[in-house]
mmCIF file of the N, C-alpha and C atoms, coordinates in Angstrom:
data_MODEL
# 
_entry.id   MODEL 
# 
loop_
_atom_site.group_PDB 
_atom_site.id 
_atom_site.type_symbol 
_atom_site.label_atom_id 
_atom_site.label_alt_id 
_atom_site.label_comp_id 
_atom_site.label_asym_id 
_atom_site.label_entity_id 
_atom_site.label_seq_id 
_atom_site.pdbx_PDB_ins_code 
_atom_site.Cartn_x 
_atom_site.Cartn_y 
_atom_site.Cartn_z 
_atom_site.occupancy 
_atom_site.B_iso_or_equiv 
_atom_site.pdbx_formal_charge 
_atom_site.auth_seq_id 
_atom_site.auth_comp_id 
_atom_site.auth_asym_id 
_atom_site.auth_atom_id 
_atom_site.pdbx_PDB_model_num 
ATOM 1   N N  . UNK A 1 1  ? 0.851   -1.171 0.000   1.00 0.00 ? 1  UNK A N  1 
ATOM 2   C CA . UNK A 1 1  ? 0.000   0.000  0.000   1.00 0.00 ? 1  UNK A CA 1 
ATOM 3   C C  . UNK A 1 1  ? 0.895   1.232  0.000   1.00 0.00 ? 1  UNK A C  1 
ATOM 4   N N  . UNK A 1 2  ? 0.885   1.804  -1.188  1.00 0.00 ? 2  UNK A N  1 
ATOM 5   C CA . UNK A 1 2  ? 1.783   3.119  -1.083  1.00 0.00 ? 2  UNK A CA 1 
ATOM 6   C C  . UNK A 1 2  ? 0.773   4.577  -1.338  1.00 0.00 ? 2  UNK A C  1 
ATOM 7   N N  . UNK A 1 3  ? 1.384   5.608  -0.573  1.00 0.00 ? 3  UNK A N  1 
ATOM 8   C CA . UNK A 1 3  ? 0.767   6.739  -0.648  1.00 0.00 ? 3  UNK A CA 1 
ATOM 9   C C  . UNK A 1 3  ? 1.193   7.621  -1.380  1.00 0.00 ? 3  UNK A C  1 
ATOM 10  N N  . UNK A 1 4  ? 0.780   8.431  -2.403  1.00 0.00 ? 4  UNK A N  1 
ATOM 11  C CA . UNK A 1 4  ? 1.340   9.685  -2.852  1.00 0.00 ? 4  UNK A CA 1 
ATOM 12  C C  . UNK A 1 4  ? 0.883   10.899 -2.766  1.00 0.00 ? 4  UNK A C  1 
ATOM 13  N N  . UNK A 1 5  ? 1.112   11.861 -3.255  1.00 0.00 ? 5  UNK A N  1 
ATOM 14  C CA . UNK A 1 5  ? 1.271   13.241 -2.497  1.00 0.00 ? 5  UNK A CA 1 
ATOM 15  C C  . UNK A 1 5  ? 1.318   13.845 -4.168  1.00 0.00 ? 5  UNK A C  1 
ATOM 16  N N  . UNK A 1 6  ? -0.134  14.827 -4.378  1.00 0.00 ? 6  UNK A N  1 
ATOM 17  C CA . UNK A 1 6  ? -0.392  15.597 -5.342  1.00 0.00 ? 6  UNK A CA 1 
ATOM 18  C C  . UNK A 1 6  ? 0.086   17.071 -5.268  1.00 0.00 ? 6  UNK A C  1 
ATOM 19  N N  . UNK A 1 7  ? 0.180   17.539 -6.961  1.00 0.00 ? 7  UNK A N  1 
ATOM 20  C CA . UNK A 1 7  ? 0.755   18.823 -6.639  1.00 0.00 ? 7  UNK A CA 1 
ATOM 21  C C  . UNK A 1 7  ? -0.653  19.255 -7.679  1.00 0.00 ? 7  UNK A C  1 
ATOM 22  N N  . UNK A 1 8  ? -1.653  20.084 -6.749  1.00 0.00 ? 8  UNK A N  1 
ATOM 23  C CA . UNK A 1 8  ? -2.585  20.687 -7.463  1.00 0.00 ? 8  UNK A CA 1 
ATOM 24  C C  . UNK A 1 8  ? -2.331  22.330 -7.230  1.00 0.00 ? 8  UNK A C  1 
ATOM 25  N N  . UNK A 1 9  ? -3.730  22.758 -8.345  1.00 0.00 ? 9  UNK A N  1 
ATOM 26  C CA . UNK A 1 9  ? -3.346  24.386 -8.272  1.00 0.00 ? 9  UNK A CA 1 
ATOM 27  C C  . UNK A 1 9  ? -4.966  24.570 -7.895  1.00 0.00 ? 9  UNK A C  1 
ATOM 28  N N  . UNK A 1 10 ? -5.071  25.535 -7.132  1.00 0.00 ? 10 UNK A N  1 
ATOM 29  C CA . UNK A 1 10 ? -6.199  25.770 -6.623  1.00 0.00 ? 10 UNK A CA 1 
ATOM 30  C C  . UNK A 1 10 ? -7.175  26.978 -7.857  1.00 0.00 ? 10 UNK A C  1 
ATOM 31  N N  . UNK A 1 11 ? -8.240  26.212 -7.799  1.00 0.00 ? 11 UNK A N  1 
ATOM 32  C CA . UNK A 1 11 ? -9.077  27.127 -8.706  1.00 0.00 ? 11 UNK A CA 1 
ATOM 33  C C  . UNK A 1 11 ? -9.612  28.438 -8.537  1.00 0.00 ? 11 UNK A C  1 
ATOM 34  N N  . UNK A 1 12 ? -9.364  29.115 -7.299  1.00 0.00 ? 12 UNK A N  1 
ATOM 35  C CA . UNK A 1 12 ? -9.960  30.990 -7.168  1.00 0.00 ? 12 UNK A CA 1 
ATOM 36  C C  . UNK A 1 12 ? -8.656  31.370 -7.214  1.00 0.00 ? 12 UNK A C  1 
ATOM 37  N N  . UNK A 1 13 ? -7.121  30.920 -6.980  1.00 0.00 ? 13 UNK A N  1 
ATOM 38  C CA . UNK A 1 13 ? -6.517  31.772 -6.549  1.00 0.00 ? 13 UNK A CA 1 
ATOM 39  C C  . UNK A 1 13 ? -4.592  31.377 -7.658  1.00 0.00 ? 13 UNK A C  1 
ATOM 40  N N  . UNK A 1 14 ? -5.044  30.497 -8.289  1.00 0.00 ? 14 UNK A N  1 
ATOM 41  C CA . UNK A 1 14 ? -4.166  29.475 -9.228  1.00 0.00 ? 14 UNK A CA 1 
ATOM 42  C C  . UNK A 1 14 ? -3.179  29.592 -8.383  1.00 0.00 ? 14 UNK A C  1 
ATOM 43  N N  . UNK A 1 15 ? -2.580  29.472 -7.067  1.00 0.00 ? 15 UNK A N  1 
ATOM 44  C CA . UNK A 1 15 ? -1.811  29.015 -6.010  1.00 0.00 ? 15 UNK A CA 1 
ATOM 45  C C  . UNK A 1 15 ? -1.413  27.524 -6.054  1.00 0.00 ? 15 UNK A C  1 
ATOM 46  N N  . UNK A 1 16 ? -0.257  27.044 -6.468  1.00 0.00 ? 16 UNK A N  1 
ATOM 47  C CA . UNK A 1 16 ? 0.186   25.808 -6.273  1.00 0.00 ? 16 UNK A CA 1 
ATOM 48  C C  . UNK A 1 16 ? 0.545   25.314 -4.862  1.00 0.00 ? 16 UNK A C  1 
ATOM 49  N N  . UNK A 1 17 ? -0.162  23.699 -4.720  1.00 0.00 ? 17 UNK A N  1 
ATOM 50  C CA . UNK A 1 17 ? 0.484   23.059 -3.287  1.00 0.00 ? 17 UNK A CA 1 
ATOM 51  C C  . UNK A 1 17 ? 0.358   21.822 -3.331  1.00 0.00 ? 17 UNK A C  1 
ATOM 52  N N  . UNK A 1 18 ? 1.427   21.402 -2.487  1.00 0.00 ? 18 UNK A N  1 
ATOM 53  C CA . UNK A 1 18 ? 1.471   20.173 -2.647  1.00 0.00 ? 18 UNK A CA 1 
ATOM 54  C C  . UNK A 1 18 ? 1.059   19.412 -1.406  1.00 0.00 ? 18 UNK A C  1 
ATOM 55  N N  . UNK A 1 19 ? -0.454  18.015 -1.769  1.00 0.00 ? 19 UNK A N  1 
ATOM 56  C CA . UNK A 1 19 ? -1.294  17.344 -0.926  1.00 0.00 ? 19 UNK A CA 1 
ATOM 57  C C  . UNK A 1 19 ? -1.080  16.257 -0.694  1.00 0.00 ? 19 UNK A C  1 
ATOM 58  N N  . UNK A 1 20 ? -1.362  15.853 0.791   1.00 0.00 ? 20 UNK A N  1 
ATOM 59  C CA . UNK A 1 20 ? -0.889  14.192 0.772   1.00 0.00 ? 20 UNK A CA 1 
ATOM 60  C C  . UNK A 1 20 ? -2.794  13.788 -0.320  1.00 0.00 ? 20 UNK A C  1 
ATOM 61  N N  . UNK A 1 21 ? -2.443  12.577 -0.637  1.00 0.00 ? 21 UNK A N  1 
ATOM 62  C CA . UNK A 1 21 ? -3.438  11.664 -1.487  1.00 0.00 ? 21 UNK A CA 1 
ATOM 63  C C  . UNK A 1 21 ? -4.554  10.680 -0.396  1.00 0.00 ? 21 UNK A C  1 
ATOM 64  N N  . UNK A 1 22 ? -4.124  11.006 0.597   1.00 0.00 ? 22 UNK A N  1 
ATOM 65  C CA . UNK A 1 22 ? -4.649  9.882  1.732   1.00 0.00 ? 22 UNK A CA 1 
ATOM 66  C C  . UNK A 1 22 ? -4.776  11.291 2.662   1.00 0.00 ? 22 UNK A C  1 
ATOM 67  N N  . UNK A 1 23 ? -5.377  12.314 3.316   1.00 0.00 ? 23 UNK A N  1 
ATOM 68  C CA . UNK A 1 23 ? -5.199  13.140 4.327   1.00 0.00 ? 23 UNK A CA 1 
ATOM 69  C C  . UNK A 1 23 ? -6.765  13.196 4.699   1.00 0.00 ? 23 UNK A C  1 
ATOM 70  N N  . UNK A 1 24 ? -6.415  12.959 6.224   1.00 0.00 ? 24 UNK A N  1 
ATOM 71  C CA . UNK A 1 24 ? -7.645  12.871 6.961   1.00 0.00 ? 24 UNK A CA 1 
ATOM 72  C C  . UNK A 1 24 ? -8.415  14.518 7.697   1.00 0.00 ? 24 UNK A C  1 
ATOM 73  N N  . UNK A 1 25 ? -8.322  15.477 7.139   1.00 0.00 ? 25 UNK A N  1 
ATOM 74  C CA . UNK A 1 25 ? -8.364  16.589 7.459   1.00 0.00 ? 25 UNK A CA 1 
ATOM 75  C C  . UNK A 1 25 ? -8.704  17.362 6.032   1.00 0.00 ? 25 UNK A C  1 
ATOM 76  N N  . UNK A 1 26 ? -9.787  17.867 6.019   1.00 0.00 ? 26 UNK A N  1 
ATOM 77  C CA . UNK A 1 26 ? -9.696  18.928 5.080   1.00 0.00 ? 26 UNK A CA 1 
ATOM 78  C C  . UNK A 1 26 ? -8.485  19.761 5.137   1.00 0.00 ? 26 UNK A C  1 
ATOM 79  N N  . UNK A 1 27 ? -8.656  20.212 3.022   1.00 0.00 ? 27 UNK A N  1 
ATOM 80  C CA . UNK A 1 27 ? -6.907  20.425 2.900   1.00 0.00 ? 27 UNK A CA 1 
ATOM 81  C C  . UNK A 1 27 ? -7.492  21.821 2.372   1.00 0.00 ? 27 UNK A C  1 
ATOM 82  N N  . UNK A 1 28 ? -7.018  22.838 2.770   1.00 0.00 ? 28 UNK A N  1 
ATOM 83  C CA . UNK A 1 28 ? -6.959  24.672 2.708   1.00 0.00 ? 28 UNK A CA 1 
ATOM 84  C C  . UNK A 1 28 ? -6.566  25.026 1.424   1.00 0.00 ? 28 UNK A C  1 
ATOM 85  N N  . UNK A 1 29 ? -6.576  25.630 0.398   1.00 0.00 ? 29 UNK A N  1 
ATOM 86  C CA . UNK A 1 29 ? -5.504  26.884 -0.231  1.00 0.00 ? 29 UNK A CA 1 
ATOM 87  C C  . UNK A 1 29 ? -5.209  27.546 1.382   1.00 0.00 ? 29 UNK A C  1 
ATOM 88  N N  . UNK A 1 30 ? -3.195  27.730 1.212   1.00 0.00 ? 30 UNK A N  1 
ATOM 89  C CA . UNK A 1 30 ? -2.337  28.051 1.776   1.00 0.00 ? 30 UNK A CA 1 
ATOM 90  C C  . UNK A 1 30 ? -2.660  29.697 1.302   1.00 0.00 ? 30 UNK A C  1 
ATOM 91  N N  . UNK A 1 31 ? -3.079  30.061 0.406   1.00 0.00 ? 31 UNK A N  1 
ATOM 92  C CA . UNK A 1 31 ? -3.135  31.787 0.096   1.00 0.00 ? 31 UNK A CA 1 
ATOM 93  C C  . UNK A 1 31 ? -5.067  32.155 0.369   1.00 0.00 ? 31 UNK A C  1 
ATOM 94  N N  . UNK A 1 32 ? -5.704  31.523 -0.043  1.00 0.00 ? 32 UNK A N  1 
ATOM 95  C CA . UNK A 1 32 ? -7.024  31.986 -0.501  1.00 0.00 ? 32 UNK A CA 1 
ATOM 96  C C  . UNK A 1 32 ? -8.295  31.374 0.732   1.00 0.00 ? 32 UNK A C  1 
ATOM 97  N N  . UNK A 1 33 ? -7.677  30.461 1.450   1.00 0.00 ? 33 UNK A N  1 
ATOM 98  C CA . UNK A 1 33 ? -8.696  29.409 2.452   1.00 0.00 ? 33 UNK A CA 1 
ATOM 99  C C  . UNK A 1 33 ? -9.513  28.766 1.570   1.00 0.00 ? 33 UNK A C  1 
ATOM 100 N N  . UNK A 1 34 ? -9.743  28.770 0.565   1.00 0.00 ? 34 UNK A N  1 
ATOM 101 C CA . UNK A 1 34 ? -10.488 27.913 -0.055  1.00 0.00 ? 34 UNK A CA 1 
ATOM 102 C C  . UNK A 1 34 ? -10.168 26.330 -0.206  1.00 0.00 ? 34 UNK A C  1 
ATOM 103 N N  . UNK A 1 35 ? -11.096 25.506 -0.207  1.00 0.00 ? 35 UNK A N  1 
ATOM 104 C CA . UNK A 1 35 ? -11.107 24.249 0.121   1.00 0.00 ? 35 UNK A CA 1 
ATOM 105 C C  . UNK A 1 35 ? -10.201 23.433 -0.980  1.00 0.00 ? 35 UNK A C  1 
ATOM 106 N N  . UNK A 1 36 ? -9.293  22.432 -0.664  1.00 0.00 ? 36 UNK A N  1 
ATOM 107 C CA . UNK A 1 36 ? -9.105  22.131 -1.868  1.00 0.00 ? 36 UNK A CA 1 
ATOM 108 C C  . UNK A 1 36 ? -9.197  20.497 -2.302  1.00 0.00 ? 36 UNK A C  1 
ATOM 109 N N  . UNK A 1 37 ? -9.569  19.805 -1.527  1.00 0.00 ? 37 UNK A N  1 
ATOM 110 C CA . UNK A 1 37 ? -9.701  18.353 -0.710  1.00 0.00 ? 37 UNK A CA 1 
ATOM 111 C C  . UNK A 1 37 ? -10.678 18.124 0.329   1.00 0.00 ? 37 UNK A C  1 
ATOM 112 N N  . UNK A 1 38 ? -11.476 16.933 0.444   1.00 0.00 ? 38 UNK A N  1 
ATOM 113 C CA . UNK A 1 38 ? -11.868 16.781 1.484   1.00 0.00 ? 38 UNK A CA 1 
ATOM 114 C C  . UNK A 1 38 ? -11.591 14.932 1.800   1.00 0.00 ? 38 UNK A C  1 
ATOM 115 N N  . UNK A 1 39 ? -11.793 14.907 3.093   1.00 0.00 ? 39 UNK A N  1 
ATOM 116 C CA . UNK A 1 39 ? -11.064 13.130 3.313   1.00 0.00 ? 39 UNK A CA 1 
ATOM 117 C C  . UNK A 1 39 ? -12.541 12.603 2.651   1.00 0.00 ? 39 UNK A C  1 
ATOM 118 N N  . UNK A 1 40 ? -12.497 10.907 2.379   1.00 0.00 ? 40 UNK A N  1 
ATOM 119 C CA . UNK A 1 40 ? -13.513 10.246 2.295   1.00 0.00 ? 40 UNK A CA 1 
ATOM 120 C C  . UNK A 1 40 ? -13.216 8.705  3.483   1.00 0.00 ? 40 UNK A C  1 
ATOM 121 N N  . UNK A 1 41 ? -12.275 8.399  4.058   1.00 0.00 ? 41 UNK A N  1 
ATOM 122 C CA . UNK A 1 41 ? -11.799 7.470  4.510   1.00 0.00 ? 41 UNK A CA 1 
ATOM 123 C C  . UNK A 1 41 ? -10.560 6.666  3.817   1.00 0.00 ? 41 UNK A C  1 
ATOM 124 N N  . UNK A 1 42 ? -10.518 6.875  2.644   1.00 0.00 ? 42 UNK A N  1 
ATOM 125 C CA . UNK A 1 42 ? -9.406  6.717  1.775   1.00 0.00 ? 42 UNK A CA 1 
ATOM 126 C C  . UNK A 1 42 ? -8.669  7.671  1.372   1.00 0.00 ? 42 UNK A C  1 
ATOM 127 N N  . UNK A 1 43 ? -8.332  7.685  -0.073  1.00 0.00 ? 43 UNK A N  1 
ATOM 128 C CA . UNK A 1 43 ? -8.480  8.715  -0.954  1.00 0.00 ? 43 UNK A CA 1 
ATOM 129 C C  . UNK A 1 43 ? -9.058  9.748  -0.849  1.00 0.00 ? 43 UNK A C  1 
ATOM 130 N N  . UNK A 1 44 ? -8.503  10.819 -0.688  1.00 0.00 ? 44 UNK A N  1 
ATOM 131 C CA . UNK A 1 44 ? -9.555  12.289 -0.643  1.00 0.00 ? 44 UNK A CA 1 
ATOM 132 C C  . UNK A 1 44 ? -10.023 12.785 -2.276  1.00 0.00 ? 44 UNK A C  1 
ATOM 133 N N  . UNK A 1 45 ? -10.862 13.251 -1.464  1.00 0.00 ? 45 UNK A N  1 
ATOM 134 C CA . UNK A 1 45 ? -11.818 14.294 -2.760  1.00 0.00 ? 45 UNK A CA 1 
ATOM 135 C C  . UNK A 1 45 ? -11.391 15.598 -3.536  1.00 0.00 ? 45 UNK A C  1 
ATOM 136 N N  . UNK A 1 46 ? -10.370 15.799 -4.399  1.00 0.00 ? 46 UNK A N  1 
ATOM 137 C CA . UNK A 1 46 ? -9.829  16.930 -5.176  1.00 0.00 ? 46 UNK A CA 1 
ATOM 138 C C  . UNK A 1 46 ? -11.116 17.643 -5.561  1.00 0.00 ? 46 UNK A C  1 
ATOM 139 N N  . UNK A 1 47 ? -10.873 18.903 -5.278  1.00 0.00 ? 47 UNK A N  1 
ATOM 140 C CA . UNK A 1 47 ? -11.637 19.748 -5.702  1.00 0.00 ? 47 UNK A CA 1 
ATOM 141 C C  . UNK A 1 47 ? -10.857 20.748 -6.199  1.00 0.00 ? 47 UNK A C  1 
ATOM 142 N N  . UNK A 1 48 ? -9.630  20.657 -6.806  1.00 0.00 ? 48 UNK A N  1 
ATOM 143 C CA . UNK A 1 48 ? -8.713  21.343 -7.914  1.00 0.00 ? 48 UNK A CA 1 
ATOM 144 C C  . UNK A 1 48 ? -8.268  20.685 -8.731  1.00 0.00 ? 48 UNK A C  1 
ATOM 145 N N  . UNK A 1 49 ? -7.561  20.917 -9.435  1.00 0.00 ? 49 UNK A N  1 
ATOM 146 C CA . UNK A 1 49 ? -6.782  20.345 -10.488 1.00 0.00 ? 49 UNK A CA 1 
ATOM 147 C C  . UNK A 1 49 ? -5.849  19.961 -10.087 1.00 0.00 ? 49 UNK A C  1 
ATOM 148 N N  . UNK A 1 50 ? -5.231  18.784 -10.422 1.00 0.00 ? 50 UNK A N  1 
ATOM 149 C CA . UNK A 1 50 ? -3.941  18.043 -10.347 1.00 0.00 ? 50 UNK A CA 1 
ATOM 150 C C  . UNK A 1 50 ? -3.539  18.489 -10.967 1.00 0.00 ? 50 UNK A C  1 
ATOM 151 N N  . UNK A 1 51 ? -1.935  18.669 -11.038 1.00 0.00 ? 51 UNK A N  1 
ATOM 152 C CA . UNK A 1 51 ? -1.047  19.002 -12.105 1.00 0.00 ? 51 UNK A CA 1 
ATOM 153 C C  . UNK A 1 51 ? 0.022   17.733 -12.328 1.00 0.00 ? 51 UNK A C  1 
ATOM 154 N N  . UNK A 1 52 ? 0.322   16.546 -10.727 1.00 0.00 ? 52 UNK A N  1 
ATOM 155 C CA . UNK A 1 52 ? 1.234   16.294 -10.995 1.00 0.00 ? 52 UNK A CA 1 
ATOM 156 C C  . UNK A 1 52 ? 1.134   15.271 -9.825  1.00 0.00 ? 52 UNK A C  1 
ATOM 157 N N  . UNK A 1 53 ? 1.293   13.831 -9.931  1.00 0.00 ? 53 UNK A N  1 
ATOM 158 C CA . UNK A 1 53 ? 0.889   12.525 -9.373  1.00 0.00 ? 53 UNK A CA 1 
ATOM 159 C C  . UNK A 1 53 ? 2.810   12.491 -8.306  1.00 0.00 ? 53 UNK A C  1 
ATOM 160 N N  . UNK A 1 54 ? 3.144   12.745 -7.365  1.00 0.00 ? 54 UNK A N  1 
ATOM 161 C CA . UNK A 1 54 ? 4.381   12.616 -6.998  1.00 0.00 ? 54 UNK A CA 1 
ATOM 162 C C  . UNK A 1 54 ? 4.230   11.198 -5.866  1.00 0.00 ? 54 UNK A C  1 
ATOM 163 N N  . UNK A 1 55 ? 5.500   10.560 -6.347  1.00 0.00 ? 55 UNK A N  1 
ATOM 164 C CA . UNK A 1 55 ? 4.920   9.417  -4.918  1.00 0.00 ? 55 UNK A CA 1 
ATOM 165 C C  . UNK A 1 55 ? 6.197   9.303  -4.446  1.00 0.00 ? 55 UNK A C  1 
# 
């Protein structure tokens, strides 16, 4: 079972960051507070764009 860690850009504020793929905590824009992830018990829920699958 391996985890990786996305590099999305957030859609109000095109701010790049990089997300764990497994995070049990809603995940912020670091500039804008806007949401950018939410957990499901697995895999979280992107609610930006990926740019870039890093593991």
């Amino acid at each position: 079972m391996t985890s990786k860690f996305l590099r999305v850009r957030c859609p109000k504020c095109k701010s790049e960051q990089i997300i764990f793929g497994k995070a049990s905590m809603v995940v912020k824009c670091l500039v804008c507070n806007r949401k950018l992830a939410t957990p499901t018990g697995g895999k979280v829920k992107v609610h930006a764009k990926i740019l870039e699958v890093l593991s």
